[in-house]
N, C-alpha and C positions, 0 to 999 in steps of 0.2 A: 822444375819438375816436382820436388817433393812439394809443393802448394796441390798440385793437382791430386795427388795420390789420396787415395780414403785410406783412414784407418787401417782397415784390413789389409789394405798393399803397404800400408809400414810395415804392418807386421808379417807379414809375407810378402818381400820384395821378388822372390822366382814367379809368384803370381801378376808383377808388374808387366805386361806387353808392351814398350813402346812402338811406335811404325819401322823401326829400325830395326827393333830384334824383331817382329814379325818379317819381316822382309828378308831379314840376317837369314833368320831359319829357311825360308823358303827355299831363298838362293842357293846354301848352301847344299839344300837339297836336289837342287837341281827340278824342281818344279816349277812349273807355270800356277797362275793364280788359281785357272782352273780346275789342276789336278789337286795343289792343294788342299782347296775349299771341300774336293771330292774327299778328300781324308780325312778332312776333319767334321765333314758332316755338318757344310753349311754351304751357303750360296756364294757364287765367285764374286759377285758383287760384297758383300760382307768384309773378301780377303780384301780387294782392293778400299772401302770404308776403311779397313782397320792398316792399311800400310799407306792412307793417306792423312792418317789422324785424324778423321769425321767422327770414328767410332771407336772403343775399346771392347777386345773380347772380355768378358764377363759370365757367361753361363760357367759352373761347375767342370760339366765334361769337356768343354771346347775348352778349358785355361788346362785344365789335364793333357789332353790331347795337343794340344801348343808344346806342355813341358817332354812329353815323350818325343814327339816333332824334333825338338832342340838338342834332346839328348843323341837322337838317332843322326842329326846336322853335324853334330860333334864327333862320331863316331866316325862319319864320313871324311871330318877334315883329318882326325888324325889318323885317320889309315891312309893318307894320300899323303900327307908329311913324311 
């Protein structure tokens, strides 16, 4: 994993997306890919690219929008715990 990472995701690892944590997030959301991709302001095809490992999310606002995504995923598990 870290071979792959650039610089920049050393140095900010919450910026790293694997297909897993995208996926983690979603599910935890209880979203489908579609509704998703709707949130985040890209194409459904895109989500499933990036939770098949074809593609990594990359723009500014979509790694933003991923990190509030996860936070609000997180929010959901521990209120259900």
């Amino acid at each position: 994993m870290g071979a792959d990472m650039t610089q920049e995701q050393l140095a900010e690892p919450d910026l790293f997306f694997s297909p897993e944590r995208v996926k983690r997030i979603r599910v935890e959301l209880g979203l489908t890919q579609e509704k998703f991709a709707e949130q985040l302001g890209v194409n459904p095809d895109m989500v499933r690219r990036w939770e098949g490992g074809k593609s990594k999310p990359s723009k500014g606002s979509v790694l933003q929008a991923l990190l509030r995504a996860e936070r609000r995923a997180d929010l959901t598990v521990a209120r259900e715990a």
